[in-house]
Backbone as XML, in Angstrom:
<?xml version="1.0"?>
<chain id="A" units="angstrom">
  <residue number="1" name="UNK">
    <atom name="N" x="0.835" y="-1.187" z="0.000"/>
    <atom name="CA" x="0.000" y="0.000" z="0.000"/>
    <atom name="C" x="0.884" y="1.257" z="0.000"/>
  </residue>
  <residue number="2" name="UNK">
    <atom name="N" x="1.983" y="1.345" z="1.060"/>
    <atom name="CA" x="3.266" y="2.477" z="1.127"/>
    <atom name="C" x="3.634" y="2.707" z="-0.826"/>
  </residue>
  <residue number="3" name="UNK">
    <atom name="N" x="3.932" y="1.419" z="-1.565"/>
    <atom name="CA" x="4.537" y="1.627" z="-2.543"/>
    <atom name="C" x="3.864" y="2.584" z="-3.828"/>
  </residue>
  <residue number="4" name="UNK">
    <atom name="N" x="2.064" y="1.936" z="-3.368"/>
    <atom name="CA" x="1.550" y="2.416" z="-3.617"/>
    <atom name="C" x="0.890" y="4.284" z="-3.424"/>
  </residue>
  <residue number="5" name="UNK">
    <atom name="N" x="1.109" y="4.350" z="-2.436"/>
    <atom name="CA" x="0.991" y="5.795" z="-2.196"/>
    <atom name="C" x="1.938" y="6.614" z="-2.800"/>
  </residue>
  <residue number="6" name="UNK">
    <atom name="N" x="3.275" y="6.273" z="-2.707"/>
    <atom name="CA" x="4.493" y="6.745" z="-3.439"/>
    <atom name="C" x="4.548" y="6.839" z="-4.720"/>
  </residue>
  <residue number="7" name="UNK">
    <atom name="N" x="4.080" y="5.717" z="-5.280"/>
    <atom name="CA" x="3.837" y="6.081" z="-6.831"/>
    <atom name="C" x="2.825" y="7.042" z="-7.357"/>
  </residue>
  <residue number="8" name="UNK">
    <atom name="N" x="1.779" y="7.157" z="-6.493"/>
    <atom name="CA" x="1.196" y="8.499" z="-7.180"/>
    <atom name="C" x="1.092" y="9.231" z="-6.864"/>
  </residue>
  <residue number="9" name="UNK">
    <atom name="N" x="2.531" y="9.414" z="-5.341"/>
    <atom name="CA" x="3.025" y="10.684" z="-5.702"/>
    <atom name="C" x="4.015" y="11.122" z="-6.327"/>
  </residue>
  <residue number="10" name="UNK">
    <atom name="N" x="4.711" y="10.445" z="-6.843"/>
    <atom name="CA" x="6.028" y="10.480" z="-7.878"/>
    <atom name="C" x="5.136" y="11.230" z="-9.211"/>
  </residue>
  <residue number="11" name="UNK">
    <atom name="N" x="3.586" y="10.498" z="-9.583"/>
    <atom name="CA" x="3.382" y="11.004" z="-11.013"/>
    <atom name="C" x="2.101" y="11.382" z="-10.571"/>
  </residue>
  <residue number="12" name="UNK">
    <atom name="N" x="1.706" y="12.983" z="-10.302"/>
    <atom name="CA" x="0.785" y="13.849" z="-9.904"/>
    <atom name="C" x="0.374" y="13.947" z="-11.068"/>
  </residue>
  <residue number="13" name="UNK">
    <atom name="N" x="-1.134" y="13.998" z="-11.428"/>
    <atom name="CA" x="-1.647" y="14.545" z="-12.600"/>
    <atom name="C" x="-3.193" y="15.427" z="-11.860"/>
  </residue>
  <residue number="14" name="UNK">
    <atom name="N" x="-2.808" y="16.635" z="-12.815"/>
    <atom name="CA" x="-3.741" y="18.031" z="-12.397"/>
    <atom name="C" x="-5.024" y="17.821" z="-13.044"/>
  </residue>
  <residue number="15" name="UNK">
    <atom name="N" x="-5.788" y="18.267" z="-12.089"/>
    <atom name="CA" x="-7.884" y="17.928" z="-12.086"/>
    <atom name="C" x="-8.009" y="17.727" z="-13.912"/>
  </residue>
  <residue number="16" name="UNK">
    <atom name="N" x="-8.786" y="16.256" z="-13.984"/>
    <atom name="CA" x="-9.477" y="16.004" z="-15.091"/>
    <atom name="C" x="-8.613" y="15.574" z="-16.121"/>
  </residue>
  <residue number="17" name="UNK">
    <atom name="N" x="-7.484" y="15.353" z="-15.539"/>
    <atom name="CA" x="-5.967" y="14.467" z="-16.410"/>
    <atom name="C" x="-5.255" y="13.541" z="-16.039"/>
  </residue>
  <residue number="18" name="UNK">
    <atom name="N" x="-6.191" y="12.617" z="-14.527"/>
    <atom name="CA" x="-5.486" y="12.058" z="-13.670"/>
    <atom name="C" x="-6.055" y="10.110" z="-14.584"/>
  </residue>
  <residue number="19" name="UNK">
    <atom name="N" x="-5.306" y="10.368" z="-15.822"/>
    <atom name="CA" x="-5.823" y="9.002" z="-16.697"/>
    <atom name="C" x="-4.671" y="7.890" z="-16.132"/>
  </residue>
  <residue number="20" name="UNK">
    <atom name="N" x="-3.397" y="8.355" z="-15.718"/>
    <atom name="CA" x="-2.473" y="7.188" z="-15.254"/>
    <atom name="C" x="-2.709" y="6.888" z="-13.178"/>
  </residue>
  <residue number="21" name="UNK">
    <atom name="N" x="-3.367" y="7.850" z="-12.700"/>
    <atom name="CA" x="-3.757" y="7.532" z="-11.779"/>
    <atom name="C" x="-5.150" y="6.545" z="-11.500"/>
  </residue>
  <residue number="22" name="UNK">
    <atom name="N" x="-5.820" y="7.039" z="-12.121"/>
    <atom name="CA" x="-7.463" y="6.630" z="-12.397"/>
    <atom name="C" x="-6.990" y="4.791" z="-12.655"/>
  </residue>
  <residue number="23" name="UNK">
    <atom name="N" x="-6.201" y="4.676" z="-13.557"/>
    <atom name="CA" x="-6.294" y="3.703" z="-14.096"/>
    <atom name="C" x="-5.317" y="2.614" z="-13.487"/>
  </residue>
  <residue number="24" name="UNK">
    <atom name="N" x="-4.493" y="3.157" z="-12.103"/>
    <atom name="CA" x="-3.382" y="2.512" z="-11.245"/>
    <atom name="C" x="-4.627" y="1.920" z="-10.178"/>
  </residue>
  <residue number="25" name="UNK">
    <atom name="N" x="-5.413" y="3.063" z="-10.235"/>
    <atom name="CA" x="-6.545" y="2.906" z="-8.146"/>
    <atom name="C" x="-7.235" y="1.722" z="-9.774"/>
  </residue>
  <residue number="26" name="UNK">
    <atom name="N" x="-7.969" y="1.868" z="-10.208"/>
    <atom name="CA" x="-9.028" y="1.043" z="-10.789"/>
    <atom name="C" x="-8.234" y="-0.265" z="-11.088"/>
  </residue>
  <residue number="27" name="UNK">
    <atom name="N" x="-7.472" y="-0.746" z="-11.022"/>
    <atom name="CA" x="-6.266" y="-2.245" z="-11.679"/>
    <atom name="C" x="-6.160" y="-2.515" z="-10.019"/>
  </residue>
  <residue number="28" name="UNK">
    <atom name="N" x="-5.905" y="-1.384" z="-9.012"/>
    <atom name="CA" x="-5.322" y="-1.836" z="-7.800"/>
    <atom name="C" x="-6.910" y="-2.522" z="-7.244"/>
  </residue>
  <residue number="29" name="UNK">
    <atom name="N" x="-7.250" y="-1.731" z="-7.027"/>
    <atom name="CA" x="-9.095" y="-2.148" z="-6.691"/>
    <atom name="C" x="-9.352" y="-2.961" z="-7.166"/>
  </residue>
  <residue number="30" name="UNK">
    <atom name="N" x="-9.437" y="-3.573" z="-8.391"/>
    <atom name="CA" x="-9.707" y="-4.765" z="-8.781"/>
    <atom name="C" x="-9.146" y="-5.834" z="-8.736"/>
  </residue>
  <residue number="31" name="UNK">
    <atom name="N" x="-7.379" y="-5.974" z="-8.759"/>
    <atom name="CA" x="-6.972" y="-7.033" z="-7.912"/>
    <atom name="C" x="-7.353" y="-7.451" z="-6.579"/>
  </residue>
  <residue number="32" name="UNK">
    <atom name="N" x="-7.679" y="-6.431" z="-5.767"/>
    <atom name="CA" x="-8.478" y="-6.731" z="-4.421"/>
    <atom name="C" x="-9.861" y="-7.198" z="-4.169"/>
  </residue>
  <residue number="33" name="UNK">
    <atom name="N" x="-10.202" y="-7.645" z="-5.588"/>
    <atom name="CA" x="-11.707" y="-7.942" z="-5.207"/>
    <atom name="C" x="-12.834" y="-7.108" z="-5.230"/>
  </residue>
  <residue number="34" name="UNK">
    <atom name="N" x="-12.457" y="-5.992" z="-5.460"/>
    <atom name="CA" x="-13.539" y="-4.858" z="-5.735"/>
    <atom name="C" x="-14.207" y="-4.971" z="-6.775"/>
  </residue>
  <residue number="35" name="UNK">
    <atom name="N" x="-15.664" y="-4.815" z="-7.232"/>
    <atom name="CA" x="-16.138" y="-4.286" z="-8.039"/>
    <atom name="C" x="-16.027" y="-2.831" z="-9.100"/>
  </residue>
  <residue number="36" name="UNK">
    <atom name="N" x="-15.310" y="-2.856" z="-10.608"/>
    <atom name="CA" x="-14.689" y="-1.420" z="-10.409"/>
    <atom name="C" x="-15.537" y="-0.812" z="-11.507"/>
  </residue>
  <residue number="37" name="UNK">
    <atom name="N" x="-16.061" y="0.531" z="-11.375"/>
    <atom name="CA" x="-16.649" y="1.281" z="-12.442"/>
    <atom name="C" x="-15.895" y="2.826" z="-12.623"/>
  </residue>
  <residue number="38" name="UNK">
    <atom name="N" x="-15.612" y="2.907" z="-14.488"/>
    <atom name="CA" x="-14.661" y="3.975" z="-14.450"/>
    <atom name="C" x="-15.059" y="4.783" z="-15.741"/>
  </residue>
  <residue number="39" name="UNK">
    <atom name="N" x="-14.467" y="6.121" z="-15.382"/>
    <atom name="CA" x="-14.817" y="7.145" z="-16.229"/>
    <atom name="C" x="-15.722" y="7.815" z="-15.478"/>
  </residue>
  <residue number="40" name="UNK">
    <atom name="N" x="-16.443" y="7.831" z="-14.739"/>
    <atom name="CA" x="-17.406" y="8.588" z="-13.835"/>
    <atom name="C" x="-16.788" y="10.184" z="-14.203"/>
  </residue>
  <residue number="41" name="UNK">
    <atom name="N" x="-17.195" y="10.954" z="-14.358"/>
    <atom name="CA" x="-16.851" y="12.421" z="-14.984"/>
    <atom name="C" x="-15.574" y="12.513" z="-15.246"/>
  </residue>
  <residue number="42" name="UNK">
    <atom name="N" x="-15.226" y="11.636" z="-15.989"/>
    <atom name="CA" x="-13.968" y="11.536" z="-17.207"/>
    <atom name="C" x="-12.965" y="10.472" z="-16.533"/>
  </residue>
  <residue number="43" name="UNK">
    <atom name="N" x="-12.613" y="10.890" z="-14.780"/>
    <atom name="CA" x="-11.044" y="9.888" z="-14.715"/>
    <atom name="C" x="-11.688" y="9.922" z="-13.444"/>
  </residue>
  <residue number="44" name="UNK">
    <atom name="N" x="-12.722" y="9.956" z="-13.188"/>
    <atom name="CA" x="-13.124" y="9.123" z="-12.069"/>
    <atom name="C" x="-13.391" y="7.751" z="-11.837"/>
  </residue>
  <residue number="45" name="UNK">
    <atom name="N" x="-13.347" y="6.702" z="-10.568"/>
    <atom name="CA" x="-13.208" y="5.690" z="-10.219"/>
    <atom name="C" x="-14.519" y="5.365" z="-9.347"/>
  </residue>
  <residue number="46" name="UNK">
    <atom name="N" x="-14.886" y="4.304" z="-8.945"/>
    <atom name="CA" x="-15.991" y="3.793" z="-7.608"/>
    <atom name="C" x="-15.271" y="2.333" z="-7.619"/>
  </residue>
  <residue number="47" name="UNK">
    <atom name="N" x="-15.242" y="2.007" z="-6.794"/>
    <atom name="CA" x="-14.796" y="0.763" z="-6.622"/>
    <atom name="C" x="-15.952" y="0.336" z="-5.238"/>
  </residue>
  <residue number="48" name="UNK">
    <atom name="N" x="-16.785" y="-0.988" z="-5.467"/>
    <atom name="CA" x="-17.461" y="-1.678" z="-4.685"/>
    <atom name="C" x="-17.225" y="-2.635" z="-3.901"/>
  </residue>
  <residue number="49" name="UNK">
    <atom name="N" x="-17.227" y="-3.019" z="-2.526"/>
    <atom name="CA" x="-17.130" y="-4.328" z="-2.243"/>
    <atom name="C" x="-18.348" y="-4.867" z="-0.957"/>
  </residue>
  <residue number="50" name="UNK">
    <atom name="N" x="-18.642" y="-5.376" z="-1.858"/>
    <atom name="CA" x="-19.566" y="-6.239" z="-1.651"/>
    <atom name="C" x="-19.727" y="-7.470" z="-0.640"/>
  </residue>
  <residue number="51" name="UNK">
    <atom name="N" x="-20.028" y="-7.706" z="0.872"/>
    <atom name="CA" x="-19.627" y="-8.430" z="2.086"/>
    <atom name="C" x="-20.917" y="-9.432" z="2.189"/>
  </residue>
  <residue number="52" name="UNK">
    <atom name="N" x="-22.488" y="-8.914" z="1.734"/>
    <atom name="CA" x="-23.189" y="-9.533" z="2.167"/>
    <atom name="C" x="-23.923" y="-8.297" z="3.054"/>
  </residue>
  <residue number="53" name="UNK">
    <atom name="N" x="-25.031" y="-8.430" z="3.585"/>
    <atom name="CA" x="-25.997" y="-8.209" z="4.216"/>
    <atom name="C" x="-25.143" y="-7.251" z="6.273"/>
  </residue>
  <residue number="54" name="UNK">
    <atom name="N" x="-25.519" y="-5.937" z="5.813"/>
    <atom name="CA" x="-24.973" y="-5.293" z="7.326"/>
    <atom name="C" x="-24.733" y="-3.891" z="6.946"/>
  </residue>
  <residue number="55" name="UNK">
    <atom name="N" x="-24.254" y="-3.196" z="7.853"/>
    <atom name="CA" x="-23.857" y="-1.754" z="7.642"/>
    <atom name="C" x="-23.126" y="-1.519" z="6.272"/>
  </residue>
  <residue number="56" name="UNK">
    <atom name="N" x="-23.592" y="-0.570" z="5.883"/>
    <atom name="CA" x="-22.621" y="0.220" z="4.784"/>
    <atom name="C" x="-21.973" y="1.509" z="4.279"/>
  </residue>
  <residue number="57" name="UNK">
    <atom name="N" x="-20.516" y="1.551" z="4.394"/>
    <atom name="CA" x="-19.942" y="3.006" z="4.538"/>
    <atom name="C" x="-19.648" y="3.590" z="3.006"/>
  </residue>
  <residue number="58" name="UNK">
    <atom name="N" x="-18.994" y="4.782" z="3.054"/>
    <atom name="CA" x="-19.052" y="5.428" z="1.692"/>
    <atom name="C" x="-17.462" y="5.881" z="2.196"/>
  </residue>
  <residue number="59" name="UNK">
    <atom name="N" x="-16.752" y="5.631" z="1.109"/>
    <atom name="CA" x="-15.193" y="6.839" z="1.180"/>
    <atom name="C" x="-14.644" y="7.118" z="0.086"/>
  </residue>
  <residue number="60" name="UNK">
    <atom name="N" x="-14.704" y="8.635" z="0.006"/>
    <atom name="CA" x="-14.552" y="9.545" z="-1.032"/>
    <atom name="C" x="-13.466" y="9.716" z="-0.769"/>
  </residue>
  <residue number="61" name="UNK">
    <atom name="N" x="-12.253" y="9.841" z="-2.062"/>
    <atom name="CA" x="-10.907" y="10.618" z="-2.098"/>
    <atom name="C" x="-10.548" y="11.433" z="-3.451"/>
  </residue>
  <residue number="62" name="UNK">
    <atom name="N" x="-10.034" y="11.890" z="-3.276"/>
    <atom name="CA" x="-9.703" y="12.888" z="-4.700"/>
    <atom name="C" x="-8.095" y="12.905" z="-4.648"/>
  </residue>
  <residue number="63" name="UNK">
    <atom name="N" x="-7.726" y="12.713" z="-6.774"/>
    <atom name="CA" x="-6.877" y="12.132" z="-6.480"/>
    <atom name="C" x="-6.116" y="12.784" z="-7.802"/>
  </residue>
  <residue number="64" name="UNK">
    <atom name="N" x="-6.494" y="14.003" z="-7.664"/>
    <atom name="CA" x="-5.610" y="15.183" z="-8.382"/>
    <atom name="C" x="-4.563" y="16.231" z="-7.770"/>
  </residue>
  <residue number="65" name="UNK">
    <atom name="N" x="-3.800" y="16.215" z="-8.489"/>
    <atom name="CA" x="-2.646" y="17.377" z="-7.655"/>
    <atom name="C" x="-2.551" y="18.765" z="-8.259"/>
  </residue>
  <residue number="66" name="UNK">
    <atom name="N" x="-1.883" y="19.683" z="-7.510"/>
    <atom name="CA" x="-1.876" y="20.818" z="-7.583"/>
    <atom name="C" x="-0.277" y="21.554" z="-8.407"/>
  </residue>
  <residue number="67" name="UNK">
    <atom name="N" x="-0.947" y="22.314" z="-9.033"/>
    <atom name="CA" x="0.223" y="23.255" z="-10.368"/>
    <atom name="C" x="1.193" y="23.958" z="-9.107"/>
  </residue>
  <residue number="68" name="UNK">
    <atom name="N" x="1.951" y="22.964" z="-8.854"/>
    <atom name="CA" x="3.123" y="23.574" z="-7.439"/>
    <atom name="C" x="4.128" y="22.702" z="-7.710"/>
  </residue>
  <residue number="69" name="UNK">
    <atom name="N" x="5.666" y="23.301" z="-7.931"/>
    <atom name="CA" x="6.494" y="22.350" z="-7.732"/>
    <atom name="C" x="7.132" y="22.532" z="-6.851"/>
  </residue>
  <residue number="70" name="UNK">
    <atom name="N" x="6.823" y="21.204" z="-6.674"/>
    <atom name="CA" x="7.896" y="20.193" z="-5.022"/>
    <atom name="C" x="9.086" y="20.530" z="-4.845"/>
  </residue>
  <residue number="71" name="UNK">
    <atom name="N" x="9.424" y="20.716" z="-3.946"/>
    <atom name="CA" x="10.549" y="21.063" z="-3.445"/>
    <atom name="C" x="10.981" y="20.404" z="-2.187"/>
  </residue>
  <residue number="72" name="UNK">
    <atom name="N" x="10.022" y="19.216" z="-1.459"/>
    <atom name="CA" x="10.507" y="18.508" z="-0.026"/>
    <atom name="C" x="11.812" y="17.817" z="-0.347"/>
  </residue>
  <residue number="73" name="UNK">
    <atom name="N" x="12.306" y="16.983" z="-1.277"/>
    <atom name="CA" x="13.439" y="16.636" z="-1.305"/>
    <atom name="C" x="13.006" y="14.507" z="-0.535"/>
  </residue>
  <residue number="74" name="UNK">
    <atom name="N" x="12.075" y="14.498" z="-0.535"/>
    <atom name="CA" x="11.534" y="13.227" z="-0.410"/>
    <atom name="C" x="11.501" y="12.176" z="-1.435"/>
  </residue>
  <residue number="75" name="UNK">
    <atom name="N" x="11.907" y="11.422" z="-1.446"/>
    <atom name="CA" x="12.291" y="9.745" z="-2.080"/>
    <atom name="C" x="11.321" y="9.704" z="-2.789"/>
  </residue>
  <residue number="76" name="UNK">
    <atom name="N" x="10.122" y="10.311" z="-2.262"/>
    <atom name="CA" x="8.954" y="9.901" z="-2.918"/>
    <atom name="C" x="8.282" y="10.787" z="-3.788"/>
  </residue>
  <residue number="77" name="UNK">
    <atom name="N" x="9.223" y="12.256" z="-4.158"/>
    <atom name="CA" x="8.990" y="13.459" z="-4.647"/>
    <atom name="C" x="8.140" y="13.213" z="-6.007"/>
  </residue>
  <residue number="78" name="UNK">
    <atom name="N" x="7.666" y="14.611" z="-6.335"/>
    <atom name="CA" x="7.375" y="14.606" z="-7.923"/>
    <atom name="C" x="8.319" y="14.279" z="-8.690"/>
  </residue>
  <residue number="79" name="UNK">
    <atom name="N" x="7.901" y="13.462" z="-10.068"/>
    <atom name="CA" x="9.116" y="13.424" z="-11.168"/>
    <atom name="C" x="8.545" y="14.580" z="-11.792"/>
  </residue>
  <residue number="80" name="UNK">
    <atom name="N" x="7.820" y="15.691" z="-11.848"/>
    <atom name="CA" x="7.149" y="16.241" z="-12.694"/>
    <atom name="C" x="7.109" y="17.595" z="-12.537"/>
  </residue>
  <residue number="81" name="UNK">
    <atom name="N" x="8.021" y="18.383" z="-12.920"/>
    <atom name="CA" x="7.850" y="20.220" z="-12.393"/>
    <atom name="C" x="6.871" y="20.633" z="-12.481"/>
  </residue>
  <residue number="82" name="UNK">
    <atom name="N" x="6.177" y="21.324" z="-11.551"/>
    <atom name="CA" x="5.240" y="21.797" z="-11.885"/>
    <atom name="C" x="3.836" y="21.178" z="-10.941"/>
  </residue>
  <residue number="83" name="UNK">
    <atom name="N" x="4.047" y="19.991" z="-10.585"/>
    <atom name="CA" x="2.870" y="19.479" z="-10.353"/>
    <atom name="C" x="3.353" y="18.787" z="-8.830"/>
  </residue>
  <residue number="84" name="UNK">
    <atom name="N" x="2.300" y="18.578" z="-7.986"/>
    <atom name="CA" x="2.387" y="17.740" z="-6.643"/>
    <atom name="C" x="1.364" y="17.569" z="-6.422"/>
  </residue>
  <residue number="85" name="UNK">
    <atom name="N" x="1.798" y="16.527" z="-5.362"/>
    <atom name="CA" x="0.195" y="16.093" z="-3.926"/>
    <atom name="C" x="0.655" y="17.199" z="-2.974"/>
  </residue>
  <residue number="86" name="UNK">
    <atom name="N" x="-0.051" y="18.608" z="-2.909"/>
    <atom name="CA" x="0.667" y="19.435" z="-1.894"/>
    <atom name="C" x="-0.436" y="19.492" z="-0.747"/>
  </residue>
  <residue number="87" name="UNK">
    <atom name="N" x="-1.575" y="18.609" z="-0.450"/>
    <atom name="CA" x="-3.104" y="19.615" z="0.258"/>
    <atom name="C" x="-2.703" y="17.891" z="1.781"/>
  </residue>
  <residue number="88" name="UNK">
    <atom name="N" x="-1.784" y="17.449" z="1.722"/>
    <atom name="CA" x="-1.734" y="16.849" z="2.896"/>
    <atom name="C" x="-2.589" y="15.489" z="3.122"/>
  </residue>
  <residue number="89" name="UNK">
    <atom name="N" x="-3.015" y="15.462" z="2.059"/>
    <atom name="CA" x="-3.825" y="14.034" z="2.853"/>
    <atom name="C" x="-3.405" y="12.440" z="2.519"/>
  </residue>
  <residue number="90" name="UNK">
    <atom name="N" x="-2.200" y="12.341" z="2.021"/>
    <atom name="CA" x="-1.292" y="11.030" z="2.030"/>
    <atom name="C" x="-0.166" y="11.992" z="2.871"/>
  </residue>
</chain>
């Protein structure tokens, strides 16, 4: 999952261009057993999973980055001037 977080932050793609991200969560989700539906307003994702009969939660993430280049100096930096995960939530 770590390797995973790292890789998309290495390759940030800015709102409504996130086609190599979209398409990393939708392959990852579906090796896990998820149900996956894609393109939802262009490079959006839903991924389902399905337990059977009981409570049911909802979790939303957004998974576009921002026209800022990185400068932390982290292993796990942008390859990409210009672009990052800068809003904190990985």
């Amino acid at each position: 999952m770590v390797a995973l977080r790292h890789d998309l932050h290495r390759h940030p793609e800015l709102a409504f261009e996130e086609r190599r991200t979209a398409a990393l969560v939708a392959r990852s989700l579906a090796d896990w057993g998820w149900e996956v539906h894609e393109g939802l307003g262009g490079t959006g994702v839903v991924g389902t999973l399905t337990t059977g009969p009981g409570p049911v939660i909802g979790i939303r993430a957004d998974m576009d980055a921002l026209p800022i280049t990185e400068t932390t100096g982290l292993p796990h930096a942008s390859l990409h001037d210009g672009r990052m995960h800068a809003c904190g939530h990985d």
